[in-house]
N, CA, C and O atoms as a Maestro MAE file, in Angstrom:
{
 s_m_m2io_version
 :::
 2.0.0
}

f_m_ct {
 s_m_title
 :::
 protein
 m_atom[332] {
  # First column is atom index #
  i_m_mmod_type
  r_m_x_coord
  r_m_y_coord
  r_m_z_coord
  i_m_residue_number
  s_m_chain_name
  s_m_pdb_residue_name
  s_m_pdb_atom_name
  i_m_atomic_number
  :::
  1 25 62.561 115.539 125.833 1 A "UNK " " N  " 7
  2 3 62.581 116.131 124.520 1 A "UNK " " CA " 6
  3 2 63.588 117.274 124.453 1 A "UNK " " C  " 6
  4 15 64.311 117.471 123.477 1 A "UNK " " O  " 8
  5 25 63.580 118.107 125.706 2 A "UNK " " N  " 7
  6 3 64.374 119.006 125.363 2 A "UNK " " CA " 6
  7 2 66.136 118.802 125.675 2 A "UNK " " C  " 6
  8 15 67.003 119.669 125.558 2 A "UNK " " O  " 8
  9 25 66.259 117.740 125.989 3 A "UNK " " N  " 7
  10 3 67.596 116.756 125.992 3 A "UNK " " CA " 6
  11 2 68.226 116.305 124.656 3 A "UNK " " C  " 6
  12 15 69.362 116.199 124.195 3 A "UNK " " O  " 8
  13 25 66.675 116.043 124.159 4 A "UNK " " N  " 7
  14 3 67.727 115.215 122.549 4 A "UNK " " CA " 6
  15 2 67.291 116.606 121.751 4 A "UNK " " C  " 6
  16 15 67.734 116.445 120.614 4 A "UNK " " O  " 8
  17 25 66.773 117.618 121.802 5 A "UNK " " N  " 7
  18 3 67.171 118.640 121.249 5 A "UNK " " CA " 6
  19 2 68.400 119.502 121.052 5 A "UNK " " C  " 6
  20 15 68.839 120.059 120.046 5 A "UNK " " O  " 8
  21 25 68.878 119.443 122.454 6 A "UNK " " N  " 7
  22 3 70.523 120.022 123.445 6 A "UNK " " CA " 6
  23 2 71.292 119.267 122.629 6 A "UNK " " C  " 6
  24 15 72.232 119.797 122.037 6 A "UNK " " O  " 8
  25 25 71.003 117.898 122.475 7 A "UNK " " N  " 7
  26 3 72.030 117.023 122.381 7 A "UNK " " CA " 6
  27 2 72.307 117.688 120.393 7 A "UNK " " C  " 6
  28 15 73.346 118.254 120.053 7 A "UNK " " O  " 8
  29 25 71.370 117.471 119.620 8 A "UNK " " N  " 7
  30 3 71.442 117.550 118.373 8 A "UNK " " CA " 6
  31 2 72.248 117.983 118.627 8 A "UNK " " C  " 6
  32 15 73.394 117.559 118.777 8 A "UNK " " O  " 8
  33 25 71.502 119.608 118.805 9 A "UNK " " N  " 7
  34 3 72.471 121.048 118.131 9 A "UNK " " CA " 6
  35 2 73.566 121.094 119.039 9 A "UNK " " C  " 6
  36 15 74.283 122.057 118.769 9 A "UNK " " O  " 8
  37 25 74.004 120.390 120.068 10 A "UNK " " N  " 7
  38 3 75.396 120.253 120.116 10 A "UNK " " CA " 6
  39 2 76.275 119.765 119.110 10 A "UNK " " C  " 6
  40 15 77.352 120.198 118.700 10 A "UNK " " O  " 8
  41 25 75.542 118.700 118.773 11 A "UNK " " N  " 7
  42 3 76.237 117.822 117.762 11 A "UNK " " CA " 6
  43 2 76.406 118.246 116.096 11 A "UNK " " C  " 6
  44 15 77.159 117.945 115.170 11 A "UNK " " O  " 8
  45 25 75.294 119.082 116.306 12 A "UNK " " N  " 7
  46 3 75.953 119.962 114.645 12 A "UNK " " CA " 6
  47 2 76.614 121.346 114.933 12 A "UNK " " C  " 6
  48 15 77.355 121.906 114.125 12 A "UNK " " O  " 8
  49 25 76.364 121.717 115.844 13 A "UNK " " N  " 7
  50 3 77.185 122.937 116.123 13 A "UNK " " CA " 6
  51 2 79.233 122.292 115.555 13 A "UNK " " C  " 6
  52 15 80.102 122.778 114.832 13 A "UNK " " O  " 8
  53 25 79.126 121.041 116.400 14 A "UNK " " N  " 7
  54 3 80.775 120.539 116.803 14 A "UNK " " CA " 6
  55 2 81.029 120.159 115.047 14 A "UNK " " C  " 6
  56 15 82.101 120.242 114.447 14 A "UNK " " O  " 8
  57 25 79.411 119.642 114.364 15 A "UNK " " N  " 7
  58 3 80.348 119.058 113.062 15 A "UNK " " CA " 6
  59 2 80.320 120.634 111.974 15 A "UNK " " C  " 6
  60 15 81.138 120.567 111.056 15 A "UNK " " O  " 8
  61 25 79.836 121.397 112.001 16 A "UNK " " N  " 7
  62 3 80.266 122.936 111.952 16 A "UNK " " CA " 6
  63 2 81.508 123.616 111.935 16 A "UNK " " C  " 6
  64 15 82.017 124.191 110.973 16 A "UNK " " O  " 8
  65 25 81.862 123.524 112.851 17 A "UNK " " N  " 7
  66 3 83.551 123.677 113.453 17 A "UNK " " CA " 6
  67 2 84.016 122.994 112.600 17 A "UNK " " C  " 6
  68 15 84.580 123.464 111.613 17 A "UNK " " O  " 8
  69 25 83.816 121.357 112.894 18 A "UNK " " N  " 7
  70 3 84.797 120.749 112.286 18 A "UNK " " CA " 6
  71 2 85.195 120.669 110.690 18 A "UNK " " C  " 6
  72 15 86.307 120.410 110.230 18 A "UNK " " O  " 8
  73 25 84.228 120.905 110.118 19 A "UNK " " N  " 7
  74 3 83.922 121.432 108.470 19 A "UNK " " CA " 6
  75 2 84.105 123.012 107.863 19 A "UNK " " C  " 6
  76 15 83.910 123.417 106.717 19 A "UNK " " O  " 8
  77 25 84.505 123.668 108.941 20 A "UNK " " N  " 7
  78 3 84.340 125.377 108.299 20 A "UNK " " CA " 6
  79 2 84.973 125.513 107.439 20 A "UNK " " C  " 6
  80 15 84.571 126.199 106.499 20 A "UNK " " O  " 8
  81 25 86.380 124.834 107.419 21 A "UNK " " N  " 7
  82 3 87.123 125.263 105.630 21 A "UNK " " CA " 6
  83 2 86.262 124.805 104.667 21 A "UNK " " C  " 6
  84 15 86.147 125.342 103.565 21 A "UNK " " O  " 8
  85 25 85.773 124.029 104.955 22 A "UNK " " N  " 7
  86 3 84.650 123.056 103.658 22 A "UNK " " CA " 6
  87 2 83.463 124.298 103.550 22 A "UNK " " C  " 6
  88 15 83.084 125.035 102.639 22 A "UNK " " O  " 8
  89 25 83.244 124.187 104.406 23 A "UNK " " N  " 7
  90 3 81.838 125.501 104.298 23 A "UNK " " CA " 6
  91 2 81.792 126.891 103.805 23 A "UNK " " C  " 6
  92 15 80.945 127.516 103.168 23 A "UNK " " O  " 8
  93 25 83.131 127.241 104.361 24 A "UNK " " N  " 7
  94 3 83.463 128.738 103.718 24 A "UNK " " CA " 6
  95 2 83.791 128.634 102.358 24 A "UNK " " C  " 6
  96 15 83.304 129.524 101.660 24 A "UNK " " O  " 8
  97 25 84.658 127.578 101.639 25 A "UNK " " N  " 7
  98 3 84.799 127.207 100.388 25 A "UNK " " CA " 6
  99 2 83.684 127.039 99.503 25 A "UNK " " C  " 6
  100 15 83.792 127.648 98.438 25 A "UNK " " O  " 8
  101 25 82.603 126.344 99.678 26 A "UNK " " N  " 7
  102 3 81.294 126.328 99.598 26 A "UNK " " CA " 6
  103 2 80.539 127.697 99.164 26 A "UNK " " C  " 6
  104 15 80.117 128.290 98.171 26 A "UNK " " O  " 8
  105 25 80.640 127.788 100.439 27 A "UNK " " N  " 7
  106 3 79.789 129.548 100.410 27 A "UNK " " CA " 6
  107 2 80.183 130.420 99.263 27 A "UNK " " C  " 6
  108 15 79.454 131.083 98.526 27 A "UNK " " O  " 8
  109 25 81.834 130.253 99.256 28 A "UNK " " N  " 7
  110 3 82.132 131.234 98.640 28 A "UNK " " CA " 6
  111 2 82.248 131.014 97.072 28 A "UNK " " C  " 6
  112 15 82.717 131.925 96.389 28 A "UNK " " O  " 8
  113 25 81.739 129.557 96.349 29 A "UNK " " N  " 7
  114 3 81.495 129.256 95.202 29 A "UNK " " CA " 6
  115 2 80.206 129.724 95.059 29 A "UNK " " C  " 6
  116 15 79.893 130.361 94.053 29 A "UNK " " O  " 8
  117 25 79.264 129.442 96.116 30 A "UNK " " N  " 7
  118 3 78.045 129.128 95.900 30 A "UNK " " CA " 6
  119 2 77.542 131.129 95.353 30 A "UNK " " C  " 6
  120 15 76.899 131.508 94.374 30 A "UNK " " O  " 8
  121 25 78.146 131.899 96.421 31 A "UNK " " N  " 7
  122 3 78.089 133.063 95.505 31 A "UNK " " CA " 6
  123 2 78.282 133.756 94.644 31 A "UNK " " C  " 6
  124 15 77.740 134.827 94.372 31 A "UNK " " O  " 8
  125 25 79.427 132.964 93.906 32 A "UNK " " N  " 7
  126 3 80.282 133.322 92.550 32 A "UNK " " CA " 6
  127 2 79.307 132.325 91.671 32 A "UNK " " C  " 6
  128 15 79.319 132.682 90.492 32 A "UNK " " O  " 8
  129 25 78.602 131.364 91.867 33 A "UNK " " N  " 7
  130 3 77.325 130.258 91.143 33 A "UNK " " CA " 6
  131 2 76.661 129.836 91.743 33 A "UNK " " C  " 6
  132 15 76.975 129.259 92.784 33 A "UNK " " O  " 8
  133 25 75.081 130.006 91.169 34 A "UNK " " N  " 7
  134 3 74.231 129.407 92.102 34 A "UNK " " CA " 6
  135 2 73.894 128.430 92.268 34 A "UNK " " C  " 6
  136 15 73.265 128.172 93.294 34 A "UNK " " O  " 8
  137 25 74.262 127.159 91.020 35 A "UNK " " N  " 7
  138 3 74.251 125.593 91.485 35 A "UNK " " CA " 6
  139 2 76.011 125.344 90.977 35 A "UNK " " C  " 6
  140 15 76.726 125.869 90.124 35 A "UNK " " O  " 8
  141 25 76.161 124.525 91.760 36 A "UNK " " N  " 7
  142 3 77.072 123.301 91.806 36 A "UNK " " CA " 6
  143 2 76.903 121.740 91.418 36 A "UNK " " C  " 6
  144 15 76.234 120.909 92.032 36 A "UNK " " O  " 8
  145 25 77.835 121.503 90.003 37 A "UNK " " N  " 7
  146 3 77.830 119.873 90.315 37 A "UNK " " CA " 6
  147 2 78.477 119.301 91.038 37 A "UNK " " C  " 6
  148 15 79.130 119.725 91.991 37 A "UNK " " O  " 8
  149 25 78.298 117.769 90.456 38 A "UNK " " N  " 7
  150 3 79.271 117.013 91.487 38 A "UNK " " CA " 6
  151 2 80.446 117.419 91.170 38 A "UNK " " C  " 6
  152 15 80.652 118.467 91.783 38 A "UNK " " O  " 8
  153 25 81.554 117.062 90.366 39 A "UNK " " N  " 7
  154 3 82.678 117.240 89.727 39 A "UNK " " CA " 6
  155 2 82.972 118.700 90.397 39 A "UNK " " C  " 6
  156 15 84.080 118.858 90.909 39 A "UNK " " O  " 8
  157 25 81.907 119.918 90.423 40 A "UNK " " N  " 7
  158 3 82.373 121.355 91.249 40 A "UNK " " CA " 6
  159 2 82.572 120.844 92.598 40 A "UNK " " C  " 6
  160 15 83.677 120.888 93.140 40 A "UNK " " O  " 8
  161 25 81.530 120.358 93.157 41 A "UNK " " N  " 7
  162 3 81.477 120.278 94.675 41 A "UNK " " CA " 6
  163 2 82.536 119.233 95.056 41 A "UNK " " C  " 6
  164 15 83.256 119.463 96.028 41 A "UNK " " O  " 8
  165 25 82.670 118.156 94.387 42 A "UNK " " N  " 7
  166 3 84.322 117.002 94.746 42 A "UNK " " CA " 6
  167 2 85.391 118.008 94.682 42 A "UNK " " C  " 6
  168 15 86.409 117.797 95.341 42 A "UNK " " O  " 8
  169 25 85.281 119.181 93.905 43 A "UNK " " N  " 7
  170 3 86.642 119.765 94.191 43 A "UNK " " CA " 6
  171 2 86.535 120.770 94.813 43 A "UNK " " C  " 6
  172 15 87.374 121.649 94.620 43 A "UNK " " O  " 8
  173 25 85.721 120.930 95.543 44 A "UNK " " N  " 7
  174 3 85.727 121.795 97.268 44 A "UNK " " CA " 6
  175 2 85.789 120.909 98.103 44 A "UNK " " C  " 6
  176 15 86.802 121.007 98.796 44 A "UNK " " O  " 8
  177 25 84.990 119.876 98.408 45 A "UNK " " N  " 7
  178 3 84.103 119.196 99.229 45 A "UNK " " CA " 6
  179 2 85.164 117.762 99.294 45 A "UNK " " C  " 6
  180 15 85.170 116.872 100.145 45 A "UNK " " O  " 8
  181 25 86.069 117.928 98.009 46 A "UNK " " N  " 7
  182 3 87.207 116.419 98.337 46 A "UNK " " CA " 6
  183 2 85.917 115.010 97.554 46 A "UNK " " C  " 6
  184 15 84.779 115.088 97.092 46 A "UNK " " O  " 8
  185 25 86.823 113.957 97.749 47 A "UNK " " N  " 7
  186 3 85.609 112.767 97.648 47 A "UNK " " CA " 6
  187 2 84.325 112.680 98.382 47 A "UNK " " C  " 6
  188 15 84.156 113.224 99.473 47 A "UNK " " O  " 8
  189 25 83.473 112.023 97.796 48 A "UNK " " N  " 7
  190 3 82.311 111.571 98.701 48 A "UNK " " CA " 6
  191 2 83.004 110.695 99.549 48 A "UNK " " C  " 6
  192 15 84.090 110.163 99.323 48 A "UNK " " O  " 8
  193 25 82.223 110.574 100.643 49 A "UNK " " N  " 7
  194 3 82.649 109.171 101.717 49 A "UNK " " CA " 6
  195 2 81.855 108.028 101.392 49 A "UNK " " C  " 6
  196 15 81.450 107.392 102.365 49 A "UNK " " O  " 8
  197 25 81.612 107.712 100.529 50 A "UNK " " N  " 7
  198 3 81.168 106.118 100.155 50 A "UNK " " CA " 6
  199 2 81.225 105.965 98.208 50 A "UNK " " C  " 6
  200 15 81.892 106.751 97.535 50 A "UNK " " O  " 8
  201 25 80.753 105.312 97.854 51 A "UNK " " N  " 7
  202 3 79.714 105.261 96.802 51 A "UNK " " CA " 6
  203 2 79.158 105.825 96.384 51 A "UNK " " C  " 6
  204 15 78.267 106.338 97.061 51 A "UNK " " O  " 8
  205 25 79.274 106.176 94.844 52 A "UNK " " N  " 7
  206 3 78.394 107.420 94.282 52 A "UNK " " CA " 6
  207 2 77.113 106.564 94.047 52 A "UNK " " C  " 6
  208 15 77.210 105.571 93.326 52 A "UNK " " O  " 8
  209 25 76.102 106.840 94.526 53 A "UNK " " N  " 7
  210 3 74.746 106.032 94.226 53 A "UNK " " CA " 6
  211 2 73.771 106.192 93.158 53 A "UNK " " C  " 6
  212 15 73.701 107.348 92.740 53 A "UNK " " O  " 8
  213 25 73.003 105.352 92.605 54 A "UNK " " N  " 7
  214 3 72.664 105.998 91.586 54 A "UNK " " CA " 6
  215 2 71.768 106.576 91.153 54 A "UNK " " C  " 6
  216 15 71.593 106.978 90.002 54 A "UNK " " O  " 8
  217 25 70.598 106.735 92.785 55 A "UNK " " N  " 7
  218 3 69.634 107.616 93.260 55 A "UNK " " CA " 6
  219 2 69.864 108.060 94.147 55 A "UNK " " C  " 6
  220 15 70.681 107.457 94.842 55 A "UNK " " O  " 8
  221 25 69.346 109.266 94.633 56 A "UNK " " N  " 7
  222 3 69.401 110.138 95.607 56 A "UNK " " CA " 6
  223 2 68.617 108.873 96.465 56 A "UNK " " C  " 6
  224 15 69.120 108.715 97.578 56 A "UNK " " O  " 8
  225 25 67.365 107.848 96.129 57 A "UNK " " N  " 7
  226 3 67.108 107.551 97.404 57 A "UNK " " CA " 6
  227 2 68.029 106.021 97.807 57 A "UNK " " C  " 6
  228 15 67.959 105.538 98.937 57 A "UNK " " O  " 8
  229 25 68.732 105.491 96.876 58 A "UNK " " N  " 7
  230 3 69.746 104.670 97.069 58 A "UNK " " CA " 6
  231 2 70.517 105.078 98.390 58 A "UNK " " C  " 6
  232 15 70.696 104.496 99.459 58 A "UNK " " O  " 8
  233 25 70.944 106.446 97.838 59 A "UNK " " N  " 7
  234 3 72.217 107.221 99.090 59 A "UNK " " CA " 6
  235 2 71.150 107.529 100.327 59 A "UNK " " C  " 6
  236 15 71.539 107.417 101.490 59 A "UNK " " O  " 8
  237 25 69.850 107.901 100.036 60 A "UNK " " N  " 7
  238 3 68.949 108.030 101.468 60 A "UNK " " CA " 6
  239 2 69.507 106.666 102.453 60 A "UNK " " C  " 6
  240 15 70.065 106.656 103.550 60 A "UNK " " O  " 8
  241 25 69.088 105.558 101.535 61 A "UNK " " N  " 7
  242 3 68.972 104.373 102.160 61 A "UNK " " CA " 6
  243 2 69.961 103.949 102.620 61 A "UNK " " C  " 6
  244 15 70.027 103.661 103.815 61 A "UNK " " O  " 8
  245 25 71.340 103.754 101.484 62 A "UNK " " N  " 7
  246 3 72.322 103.832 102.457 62 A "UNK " " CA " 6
  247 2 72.853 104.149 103.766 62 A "UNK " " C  " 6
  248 15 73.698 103.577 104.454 62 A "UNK " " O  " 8
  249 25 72.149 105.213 103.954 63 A "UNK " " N  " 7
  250 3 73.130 106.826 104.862 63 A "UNK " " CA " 6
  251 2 72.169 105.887 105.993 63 A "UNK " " C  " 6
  252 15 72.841 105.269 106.819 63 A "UNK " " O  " 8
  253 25 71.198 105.791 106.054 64 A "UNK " " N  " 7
  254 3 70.041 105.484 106.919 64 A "UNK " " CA " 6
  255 2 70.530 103.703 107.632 64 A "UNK " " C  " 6
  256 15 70.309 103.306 108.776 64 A "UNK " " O  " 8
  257 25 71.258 102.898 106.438 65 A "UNK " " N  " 7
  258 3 71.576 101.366 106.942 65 A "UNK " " CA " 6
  259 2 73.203 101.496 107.216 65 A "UNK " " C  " 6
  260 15 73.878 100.470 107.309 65 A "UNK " " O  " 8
  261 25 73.862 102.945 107.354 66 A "UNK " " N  " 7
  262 3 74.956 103.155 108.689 66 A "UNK " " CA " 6
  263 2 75.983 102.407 107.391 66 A "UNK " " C  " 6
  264 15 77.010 101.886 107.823 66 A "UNK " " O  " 8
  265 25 75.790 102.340 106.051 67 A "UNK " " N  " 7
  266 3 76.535 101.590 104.658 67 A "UNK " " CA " 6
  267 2 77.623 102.566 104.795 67 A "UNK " " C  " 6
  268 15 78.803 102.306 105.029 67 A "UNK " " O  " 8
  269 25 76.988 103.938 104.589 68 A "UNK " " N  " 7
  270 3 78.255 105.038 104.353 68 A "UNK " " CA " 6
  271 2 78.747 105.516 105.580 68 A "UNK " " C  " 6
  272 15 78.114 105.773 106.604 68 A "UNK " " O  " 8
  273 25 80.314 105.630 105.288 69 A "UNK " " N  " 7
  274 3 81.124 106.253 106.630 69 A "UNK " " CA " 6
  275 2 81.921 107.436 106.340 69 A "UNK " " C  " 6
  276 15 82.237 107.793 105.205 69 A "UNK " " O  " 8
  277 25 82.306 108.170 107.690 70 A "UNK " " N  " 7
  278 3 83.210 108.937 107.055 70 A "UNK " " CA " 6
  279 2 84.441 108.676 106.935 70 A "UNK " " C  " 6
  280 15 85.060 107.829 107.580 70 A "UNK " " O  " 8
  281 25 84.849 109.366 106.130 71 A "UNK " " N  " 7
  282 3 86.710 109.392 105.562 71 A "UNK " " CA " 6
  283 2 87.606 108.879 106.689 71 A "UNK " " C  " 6
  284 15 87.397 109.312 107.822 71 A "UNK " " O  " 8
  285 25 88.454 108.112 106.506 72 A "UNK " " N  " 7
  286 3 89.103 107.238 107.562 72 A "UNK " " CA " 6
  287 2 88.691 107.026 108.979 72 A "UNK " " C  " 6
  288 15 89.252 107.348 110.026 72 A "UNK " " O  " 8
  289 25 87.397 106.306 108.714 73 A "UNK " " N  " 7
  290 3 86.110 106.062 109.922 73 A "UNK " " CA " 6
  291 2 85.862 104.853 109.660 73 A "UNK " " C  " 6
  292 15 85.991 104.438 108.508 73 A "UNK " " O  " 8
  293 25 85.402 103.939 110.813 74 A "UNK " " N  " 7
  294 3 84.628 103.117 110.712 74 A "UNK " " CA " 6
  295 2 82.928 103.275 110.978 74 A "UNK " " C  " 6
  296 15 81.954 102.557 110.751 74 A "UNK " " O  " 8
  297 25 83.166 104.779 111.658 75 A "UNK " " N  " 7
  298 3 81.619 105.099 111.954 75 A "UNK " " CA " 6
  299 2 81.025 105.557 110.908 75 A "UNK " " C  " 6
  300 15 81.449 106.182 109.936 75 A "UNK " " O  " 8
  301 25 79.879 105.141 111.235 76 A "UNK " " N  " 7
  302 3 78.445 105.909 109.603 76 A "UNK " " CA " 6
  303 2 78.964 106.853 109.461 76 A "UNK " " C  " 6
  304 15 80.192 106.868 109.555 76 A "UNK " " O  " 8
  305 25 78.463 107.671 109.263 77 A "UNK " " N  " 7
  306 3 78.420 109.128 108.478 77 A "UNK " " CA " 6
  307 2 77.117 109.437 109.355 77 A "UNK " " C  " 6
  308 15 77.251 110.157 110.345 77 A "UNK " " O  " 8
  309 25 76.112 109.020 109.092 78 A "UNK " " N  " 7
  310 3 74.859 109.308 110.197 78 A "UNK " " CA " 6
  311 2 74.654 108.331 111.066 78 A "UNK " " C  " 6
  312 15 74.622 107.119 110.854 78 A "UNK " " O  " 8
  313 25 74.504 108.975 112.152 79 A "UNK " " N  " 7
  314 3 74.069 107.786 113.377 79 A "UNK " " CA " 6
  315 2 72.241 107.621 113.871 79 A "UNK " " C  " 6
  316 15 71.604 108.578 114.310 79 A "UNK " " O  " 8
  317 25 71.813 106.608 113.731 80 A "UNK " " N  " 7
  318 3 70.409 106.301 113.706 80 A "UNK " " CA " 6
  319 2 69.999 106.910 114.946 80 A "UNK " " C  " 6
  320 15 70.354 106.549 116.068 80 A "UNK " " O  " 8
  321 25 69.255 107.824 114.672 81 A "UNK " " N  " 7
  322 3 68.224 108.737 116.261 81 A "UNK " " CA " 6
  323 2 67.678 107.359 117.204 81 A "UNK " " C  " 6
  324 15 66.911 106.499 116.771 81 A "UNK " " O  " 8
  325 25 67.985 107.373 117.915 82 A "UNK " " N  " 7
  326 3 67.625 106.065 118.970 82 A "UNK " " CA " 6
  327 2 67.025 107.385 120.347 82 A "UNK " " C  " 6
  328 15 67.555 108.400 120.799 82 A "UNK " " O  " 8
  329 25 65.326 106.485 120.698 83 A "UNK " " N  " 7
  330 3 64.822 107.696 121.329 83 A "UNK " " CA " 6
  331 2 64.210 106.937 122.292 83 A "UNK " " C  " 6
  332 15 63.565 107.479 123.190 83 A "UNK " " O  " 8
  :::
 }
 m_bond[331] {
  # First column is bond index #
  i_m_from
  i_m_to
  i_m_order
  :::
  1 1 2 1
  2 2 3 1
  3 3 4 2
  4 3 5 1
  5 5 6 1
  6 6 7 1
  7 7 8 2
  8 7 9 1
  9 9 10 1
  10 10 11 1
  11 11 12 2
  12 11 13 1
  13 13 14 1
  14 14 15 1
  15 15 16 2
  16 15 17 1
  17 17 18 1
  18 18 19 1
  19 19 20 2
  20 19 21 1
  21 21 22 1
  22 22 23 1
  23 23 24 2
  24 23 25 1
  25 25 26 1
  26 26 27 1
  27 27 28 2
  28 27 29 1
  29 29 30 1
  30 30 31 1
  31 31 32 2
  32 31 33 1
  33 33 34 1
  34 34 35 1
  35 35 36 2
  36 35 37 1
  37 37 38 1
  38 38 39 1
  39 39 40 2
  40 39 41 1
  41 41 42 1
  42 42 43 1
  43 43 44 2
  44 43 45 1
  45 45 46 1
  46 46 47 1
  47 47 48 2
  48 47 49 1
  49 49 50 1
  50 50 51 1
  51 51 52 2
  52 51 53 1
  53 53 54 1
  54 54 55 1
  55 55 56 2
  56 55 57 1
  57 57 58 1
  58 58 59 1
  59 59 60 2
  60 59 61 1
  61 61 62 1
  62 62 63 1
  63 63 64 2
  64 63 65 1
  65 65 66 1
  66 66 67 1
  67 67 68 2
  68 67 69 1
  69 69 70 1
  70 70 71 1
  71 71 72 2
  72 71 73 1
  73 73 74 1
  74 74 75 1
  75 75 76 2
  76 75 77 1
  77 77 78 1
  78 78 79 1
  79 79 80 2
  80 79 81 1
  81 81 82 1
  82 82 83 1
  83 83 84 2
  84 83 85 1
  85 85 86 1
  86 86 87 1
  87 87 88 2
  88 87 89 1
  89 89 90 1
  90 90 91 1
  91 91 92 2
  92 91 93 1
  93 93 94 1
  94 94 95 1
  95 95 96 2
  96 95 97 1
  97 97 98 1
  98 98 99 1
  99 99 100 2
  100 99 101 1
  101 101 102 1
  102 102 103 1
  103 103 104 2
  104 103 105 1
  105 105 106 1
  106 106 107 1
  107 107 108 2
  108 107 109 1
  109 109 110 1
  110 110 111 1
  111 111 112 2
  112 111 113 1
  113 113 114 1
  114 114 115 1
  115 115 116 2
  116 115 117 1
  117 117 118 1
  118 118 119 1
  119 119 120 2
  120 119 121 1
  121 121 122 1
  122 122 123 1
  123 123 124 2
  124 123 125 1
  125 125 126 1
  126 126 127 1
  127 127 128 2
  128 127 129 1
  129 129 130 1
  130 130 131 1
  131 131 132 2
  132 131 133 1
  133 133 134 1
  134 134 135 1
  135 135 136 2
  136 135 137 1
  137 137 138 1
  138 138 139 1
  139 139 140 2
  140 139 141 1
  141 141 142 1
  142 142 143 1
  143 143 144 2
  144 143 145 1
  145 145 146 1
  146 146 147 1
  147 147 148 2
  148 147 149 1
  149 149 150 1
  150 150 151 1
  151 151 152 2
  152 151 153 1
  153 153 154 1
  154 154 155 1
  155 155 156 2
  156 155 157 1
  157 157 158 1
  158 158 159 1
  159 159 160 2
  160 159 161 1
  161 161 162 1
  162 162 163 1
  163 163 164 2
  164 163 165 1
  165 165 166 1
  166 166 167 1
  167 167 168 2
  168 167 169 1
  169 169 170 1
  170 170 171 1
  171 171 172 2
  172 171 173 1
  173 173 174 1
  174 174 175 1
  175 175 176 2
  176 175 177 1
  177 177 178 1
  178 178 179 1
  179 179 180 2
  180 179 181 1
  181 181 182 1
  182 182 183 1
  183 183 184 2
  184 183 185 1
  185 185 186 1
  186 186 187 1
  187 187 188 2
  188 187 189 1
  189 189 190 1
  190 190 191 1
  191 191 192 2
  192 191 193 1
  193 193 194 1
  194 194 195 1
  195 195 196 2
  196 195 197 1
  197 197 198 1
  198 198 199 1
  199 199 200 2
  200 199 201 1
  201 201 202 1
  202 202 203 1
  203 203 204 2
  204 203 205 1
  205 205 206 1
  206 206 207 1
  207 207 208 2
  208 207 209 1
  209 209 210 1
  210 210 211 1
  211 211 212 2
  212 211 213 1
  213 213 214 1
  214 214 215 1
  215 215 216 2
  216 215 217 1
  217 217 218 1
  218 218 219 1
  219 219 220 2
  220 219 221 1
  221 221 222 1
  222 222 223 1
  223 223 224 2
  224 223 225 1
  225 225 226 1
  226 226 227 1
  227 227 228 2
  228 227 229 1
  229 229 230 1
  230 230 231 1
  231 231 232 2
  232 231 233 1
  233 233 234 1
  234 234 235 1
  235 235 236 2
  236 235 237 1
  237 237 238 1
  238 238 239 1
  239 239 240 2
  240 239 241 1
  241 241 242 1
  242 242 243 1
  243 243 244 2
  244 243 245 1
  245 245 246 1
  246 246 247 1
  247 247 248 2
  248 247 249 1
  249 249 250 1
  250 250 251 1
  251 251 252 2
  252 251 253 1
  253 253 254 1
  254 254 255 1
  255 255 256 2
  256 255 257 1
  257 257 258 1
  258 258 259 1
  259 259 260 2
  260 259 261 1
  261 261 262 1
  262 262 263 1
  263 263 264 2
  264 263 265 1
  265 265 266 1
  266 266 267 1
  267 267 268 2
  268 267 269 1
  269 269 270 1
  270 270 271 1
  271 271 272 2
  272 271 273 1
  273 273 274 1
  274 274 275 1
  275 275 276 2
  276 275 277 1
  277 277 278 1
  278 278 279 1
  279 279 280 2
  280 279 281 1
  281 281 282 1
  282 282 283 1
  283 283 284 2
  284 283 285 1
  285 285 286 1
  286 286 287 1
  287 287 288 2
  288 287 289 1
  289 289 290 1
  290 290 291 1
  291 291 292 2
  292 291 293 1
  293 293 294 1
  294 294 295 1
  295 295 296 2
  296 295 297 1
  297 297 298 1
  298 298 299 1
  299 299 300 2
  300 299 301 1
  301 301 302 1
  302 302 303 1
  303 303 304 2
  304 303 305 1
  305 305 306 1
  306 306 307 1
  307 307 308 2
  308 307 309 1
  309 309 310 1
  310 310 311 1
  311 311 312 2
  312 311 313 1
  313 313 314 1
  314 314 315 1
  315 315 316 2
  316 315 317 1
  317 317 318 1
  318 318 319 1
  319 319 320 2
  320 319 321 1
  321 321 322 1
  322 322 323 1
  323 323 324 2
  324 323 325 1
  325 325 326 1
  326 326 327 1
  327 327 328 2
  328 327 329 1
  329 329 330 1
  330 330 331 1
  331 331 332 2
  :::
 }
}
């Protein structure tokens, strides 16, 4: 257990890094407004990486059947917890 714990927060620590212009951009709307739409957040945040869905649990399900990837990826976007 305390392996695939290590492992996570390695793994969001690295996608952290790899997103900080996105995040600081973010942040720094999010304090100038306290919600964001889509149309705000596509123009911080760039395109979505798939399909705009037309429920939040559509995109659950998606994200979950490895449908959505990221931006010039063949990999998901989320990778299924295998334990």
């Amino acid at each position: 257990m305390i392996g695939l714990c290590k492992s996570a927060y390695e793994e969001v620590k690295q996608l952290l890094k790899q997103h900080e212009p996105e995040l600081r951009k973010l942040s720094a709307q999010l304090l100038l407004k306290e919600t964001l739409d889509l149309d705000e957040l596509q123009k911080i945040l760039g395109p979505r990486p798939g399909q705009i869905a037309d429920t939040l649990k559509d995109y659950v399900s998606d994200l979950r059947k490895g449908k959505i990837q990221e931006k010039g990826s063949s990999e998901p976007l989320i990778k299924p917890l295998t334990i």
